[in-house]
DONU-830751 format. One record per residue (C-alpha): residue number from 1; x, y, z; residue in three letters. Coordinates in pm, whole numbers. Example, Ala and Ser with C-alpha at 12.3 -4.5 7.8 and 13.67 -1.06 7.14 Angstrom:
1, 1230, -450, 780, ala
2, 1367, -106, 714, ser
//
This chain:
1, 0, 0, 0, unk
2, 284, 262, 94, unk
3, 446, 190, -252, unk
4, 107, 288, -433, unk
5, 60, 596, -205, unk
6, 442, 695, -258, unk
7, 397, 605, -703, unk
8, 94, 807, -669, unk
9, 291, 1103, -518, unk
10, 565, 1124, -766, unk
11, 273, 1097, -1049, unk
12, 55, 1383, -938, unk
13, 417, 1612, -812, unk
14, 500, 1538, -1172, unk
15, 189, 1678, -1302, unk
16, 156, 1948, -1069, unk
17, 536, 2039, -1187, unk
18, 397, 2071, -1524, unk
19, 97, 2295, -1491, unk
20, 161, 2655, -1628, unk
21, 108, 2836, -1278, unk
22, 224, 2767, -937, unk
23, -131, 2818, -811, unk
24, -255, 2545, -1030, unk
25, 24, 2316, -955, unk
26, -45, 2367, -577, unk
27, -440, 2324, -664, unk
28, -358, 1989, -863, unk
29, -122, 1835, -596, unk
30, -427, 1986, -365, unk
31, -703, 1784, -488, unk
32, -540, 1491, -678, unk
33, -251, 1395, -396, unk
34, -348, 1535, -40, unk
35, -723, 1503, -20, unk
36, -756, 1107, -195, unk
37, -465, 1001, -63, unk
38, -549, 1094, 281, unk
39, -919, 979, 227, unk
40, -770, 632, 174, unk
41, -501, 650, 445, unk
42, -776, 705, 699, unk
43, -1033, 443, 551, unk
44, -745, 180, 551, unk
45, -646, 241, 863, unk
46, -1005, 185, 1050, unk
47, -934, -150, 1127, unk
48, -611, -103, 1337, unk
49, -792, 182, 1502, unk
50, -1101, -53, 1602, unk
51, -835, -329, 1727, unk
52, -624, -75, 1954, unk
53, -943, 67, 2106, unk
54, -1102, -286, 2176, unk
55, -774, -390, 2352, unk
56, -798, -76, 2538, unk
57, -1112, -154, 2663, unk
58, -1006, -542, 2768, unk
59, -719, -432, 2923, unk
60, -898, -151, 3131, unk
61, -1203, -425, 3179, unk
62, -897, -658, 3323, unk
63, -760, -377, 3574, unk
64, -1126, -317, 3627, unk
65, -1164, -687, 3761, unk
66, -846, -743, 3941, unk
67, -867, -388, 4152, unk
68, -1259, -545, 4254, unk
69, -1065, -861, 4312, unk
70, -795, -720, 4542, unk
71, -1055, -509, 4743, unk
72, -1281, -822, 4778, unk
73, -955, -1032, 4941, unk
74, -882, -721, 5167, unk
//
């Protein structure tokens, strides 16, 4: 995936390099580089995001549990 995003980049710089005003070239890398490639960034990384916040809530359950099963002993 980080070879496609990085192709992608040198594609659209080379565009925007080629564009007959430096306003256009920063609109083109704008809206053909930044924006879709951090749509898909984001979208890809939803899964990873879901995992580390479900094992933040197990692990907090867990110390949750073992503080209610230390006070119980005391």
């Amino acid at each position: 995936m980080l070879i496609v995003a990085i192709a992608w980049i040198y594609v659209v710089g080379l565009m925007a390099l080629t564009e007959p005003t430096v306003v256009a070239g920063i609109v083109t890398f704008l809206f053909y580089c930044v924006l879709p490639l951090s749509t898909l960034i984001y979208i890809s990384g939803t899964g990873k995001r879901k995992a580390r916040r479900r094992a933040a809530e197990l692990a907090a359950h867990e110390a949750r549990q073992a503080a209610a099963q230390t006070a119980a002993e005391d």
